[in-house]
Structures are given as structure tokens and as C-alpha cells.
C-alpha positions in Angstrom: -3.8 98.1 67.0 -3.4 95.7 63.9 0.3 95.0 62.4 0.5 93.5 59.1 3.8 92.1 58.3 4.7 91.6 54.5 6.2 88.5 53.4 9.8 89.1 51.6 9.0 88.3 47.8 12.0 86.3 47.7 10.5 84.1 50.4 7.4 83.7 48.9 9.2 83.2 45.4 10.9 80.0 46.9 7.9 78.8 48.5 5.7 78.5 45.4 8.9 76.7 43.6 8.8 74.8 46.2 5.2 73.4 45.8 5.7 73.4 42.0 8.3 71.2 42.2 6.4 69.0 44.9 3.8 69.0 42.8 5.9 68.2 39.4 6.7 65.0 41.7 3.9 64.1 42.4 3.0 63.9 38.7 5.3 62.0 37.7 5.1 59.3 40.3 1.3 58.8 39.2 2.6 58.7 35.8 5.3 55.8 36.3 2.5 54.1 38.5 0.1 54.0 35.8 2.7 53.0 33.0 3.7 50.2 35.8 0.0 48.7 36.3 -0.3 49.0 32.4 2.9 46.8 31.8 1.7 44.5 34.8 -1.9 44.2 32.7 0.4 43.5 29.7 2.5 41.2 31.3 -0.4 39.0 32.4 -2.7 38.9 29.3 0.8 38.0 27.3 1.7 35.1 30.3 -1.7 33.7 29.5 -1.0 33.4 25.9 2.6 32.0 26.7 3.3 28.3 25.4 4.2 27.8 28.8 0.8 28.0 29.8 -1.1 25.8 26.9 -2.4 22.3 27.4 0.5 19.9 26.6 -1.0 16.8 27.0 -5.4 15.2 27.9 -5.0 12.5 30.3 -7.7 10.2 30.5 -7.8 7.5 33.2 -9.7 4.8 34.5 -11.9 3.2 31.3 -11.9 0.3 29.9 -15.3 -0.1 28.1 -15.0 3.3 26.9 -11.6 4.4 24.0 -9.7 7.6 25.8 -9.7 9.0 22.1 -13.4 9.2 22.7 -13.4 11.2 26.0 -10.6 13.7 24.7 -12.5 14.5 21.4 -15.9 14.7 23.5 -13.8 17.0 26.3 -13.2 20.0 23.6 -10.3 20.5 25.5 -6.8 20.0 23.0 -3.2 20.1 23.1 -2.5 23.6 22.2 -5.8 25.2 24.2 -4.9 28.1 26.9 -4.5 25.8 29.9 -5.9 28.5 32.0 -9.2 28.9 29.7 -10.8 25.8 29.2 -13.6 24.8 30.7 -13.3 21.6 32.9 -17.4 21.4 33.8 -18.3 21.5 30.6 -15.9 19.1 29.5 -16.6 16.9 32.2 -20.7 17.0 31.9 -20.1 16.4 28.1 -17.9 13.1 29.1 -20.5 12.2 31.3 -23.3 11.8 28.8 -21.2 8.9 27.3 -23.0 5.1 27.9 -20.0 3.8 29.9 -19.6 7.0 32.5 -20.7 6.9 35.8 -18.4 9.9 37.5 -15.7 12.2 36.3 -13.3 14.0 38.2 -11.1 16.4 36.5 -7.5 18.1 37.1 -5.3 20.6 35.0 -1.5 20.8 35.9 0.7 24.0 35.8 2.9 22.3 34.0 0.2 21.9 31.2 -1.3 18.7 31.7 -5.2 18.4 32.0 -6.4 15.2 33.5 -9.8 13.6 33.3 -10.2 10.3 35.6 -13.2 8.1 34.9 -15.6 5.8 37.2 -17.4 3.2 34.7 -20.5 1.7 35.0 -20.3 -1.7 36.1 -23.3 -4.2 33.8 -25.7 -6.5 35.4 -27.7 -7.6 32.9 -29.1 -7.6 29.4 -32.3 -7.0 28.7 -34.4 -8.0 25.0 -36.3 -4.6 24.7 -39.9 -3.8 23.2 -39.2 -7.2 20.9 -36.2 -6.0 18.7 -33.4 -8.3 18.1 -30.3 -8.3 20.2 -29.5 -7.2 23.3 -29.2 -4.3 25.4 -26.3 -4.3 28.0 -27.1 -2.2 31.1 -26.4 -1.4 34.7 -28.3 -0.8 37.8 -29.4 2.2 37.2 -31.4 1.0 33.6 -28.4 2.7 31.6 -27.8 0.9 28.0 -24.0 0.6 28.1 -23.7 -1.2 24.8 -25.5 -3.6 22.8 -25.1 -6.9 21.0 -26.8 -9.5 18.9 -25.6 -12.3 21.2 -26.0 -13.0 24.9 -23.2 -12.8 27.4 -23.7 -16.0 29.6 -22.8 -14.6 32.6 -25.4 -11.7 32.7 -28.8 -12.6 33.9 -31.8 -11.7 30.6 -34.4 -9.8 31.5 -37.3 -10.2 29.3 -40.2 -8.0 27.7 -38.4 -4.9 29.4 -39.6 -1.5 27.8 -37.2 1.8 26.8 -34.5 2.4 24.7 -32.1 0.2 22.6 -29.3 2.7 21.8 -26.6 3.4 23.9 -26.5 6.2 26.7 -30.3 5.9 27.0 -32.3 4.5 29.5 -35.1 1.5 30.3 -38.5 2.3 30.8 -39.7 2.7 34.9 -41.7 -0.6 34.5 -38.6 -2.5 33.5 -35.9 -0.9 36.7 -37.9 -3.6 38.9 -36.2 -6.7 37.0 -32.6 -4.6 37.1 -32.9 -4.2 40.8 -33.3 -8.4 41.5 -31.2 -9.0 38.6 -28.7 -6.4 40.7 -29.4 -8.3 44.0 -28.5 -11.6 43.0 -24.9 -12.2 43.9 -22.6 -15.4 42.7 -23.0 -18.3 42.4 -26.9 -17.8 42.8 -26.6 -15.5 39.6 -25.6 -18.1 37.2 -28.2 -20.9 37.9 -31.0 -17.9 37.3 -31.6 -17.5 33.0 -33.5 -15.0 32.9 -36.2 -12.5 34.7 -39.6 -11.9 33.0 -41.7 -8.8 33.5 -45.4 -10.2 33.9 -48.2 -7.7 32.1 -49.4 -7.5 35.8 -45.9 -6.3 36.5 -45.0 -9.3 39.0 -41.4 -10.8 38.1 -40.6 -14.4 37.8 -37.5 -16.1 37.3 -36.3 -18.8 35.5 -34.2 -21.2 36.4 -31.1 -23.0 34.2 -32.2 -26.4 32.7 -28.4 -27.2 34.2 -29.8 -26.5 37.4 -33.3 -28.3 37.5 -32.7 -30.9 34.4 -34.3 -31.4 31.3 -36.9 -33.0 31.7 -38.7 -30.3 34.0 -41.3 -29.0 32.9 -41.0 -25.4 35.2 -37.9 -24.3 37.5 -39.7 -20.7 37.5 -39.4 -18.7 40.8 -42.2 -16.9 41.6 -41.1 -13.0 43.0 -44.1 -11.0 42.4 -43.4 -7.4 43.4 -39.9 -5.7 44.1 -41.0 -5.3 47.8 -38.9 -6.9 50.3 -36.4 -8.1 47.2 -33.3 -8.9 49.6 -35.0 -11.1 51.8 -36.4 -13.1 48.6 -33.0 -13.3 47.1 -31.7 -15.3 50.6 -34.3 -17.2 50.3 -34.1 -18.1 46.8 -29.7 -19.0 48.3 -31.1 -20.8 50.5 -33.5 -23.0 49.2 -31.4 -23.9 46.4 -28.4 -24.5 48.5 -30.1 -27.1 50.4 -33.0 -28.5 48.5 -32.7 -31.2 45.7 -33.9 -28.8 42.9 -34.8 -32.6 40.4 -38.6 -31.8 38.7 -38.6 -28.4 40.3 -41.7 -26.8 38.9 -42.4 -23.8 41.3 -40.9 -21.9 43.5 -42.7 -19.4 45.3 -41.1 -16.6 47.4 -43.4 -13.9 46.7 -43.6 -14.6 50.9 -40.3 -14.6 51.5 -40.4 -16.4 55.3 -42.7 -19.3 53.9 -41.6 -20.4 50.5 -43.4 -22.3 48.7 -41.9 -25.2 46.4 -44.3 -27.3 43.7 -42.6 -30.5 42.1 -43.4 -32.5 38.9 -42.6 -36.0 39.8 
């Protein structure tokens, strides 16, 4: 036997108000949620516009070859910019492409202050290139850092080097040889050498100061040949002319660095 009770209307009446009014709830907190996240949205894309949060002020530190005004107006990046929005790589690989710039590191401040710090190249000699006039000022990498009509007396000259004469770019393969001994030779040995010369054969000589052998030589050329082995040729070269009377020096030959060779004139 089945008994089927019927709810009281009045019951049921209150129960569906009830869930209507849950319901109702329910609404409006999904409502004020929504209207929440859309002021947070808001709130944010209006902070990033904010003065507060612009670039106040480039920094540039570090140069000395190389005017900061340069490296701000390369950057892109001015007083004013969203500090949040500008882009420190590209700024920084576009700083890098200038002659003098080795490295860049870069920082941007809350407070509104975007810093670029700068590692310059250091020169270490000058090389007459593809016979134009003047010099071209580079480091040991074959960079051209500047150039000049004049040569600076305490930079080695490398002769008949090959590549390019303008700033930022680079000397040919054939010529890196002569950077790396003009590199390697370390004060005071540096300032008795004049200059390097690139053979056609692609052997390297050096020349020595008349200062340093006298006038009336008629050679004071130091024979390197290749680049092999260039560190022990470079003591060498100390040693020797640390301890030997360098008067009608024609020849010296370390192309064998552990049995130099020395020719005379007189």
C-alpha cells in the first residue's frame, strides 16, 4: 500500500521564495565581481599611464670615449616614455653597435629612473688601412674605435692591414694576426716596437724605434713570422732586448722562439 502525502502549498510557496531569493543573491554577487575585476583591469591600464610610472631620468655610466647624449638618443628610450614599456634589449643591442661599446648592462628604477652602464673598448693600436690616409684606431678584437690623421705615439702601427676605415666596423681576418702581437706586447717593450708589418706571405715583422737601435742602423726589424706560439716570442723579444746591447741591430729573429737569432751591422 502506497501513501502519497501532499506538500502544504504554503510550504512549498516559501520554499521556491526561498531559492528565488538565493538565487537573486547569487546574481548579484557575480555582478559586483565582475564590476570589481573590470575596475581592477581599469585601475591597472590607468597605473601604467600614471606619471608616476614614466621614465624620469636616462642614466648612462661608465664612457669616456663615447658622449652619454649619444647612447640616450641611440637607446629610444626618453624622459616621458612608459617606464614599464620600453624595451631595454633593444635599446641595449642598439647601444652596442656603437665603435666604443664593448658590453651593456641595463636597469630601470620604480622610481622612474632607467640606467644604462657601459664597458668600453680599450685600443691597442692603429693601423694605416688598404693605403688611405690617416689612421684607424682599434682594439683587440679588430674593432675601428675612431680614426685620425695623426699617429698616437704610444699605440704600436700596424701596417698594410686590410678592412674597414670607418668607425664601428671591423679589419679584415688577414690583418687580426698583427692586433693579436700588437695586443701581447706589454710596457715598456711596447714603446721601443714602431710598428708591425703584414708580409704579402702573411709573416709579421716588427720594427724597432731608431731611439732604441740608433740611427745609423740600417735594420732593428724583428722577424715573427706566423702568430703561432706569439707569447713565447713576445718574452723573448723582453728578454733579448733587456739584456743585449741592441747598437747596429739588423735582425732579430724569433720566428723560433727558444733559439733567437740576432744579425748585426757593424
Amino acid at each position: 500500500m502506497t501513501t502519497t502525502i501532499s506538500m502544504d502549498p504554503r510550504i512549498r510557496a516559501r520554499r521556491e521564495q526561498v531559492e528565488a531569493e538565493a538565487s537573486r543573491i547569487r546574481v548579484h554577487r557575480l555582478v559586483w565581481v565582475a564590476l570589481g575585476l573590470v575596475v581592477l583591469v581599469g585601475a591597472g591600464a590607468l597605473s601604467l599611464r600614471s606619471p608616476l610610472l614614466d621614465v624620469n631620468e636616462v642614466r648612462v655610466l661608465g664612457v669616456s670615449q663615447t658622449n652619454p647624449e649619444t647612447i640616450r638618443a641611440v637607446s629610444g628610450i626618453a624622459a616621458g616614455d612608459t617606464l614599464l614599456e620600453v624595451d631595454m634589449a633593444t635599446a641595449a643591442a642598439a647601444i652596442a653597435e656603437l665603435p666604443w661599446v664593448d658590453e651593456v648592462s641595463t636597469e630601470r628604477s620604480i622610481r622612474g629612473a632607467v640606467s644604462f652602464t657601459v664597458t668600453e673598448r680599450e685600443p691597442v693600436a692603429q693601423a694605416q688601412i688598404n693605403g688611405q690616409a690617416g689612421y684607424a684606431i682599434v682594439d683587440a678584437d679588430g674593432r675601428v674605435l675612431t680614426t685620425q690623421s695623426e699617429p698616437r705615439p704610444e699605440l704600436v702601427t700596424i701596417s698594410a692591414a686590410r678592412g674597414s676605415m670607418s668607425p664601428g666596423g671591423w679589419l679584415a681576418s688577414g690583418s687580426l694576426e698583427a692586433v693579436a702581437v700588437a695586443d701581447a706586447l706589454r710596457l715598456p717593450l711596447g714603446e721601443k716596437i714602431d710598428s708591425i708589418v703584414i708580409n704579402k706571405s702573411g709573416t709579421l715583422n716588427l720594427y724597432l724605434n731608431r731611439e732604441v737601435v740608433g740611427e745609423a742602423a740600417a735594420g732593428g726589424v724583428i722577424l715573427i713570422g706566423s702568430i703561432d706560439d706569439v707569447d713565447s716570442k713576445v718574452l723573448a723579444i723582453e728578454t733579448i732586448l733587456a739584456q743585449v746591447d741592441l747598437a747596429c741591430l739588423a735582425v732579430l729573429d724569433v720566428q723560433v722562439p727558444t733559439v733567437p737569432v740576432i744579425t748585426r751591422t757593424c
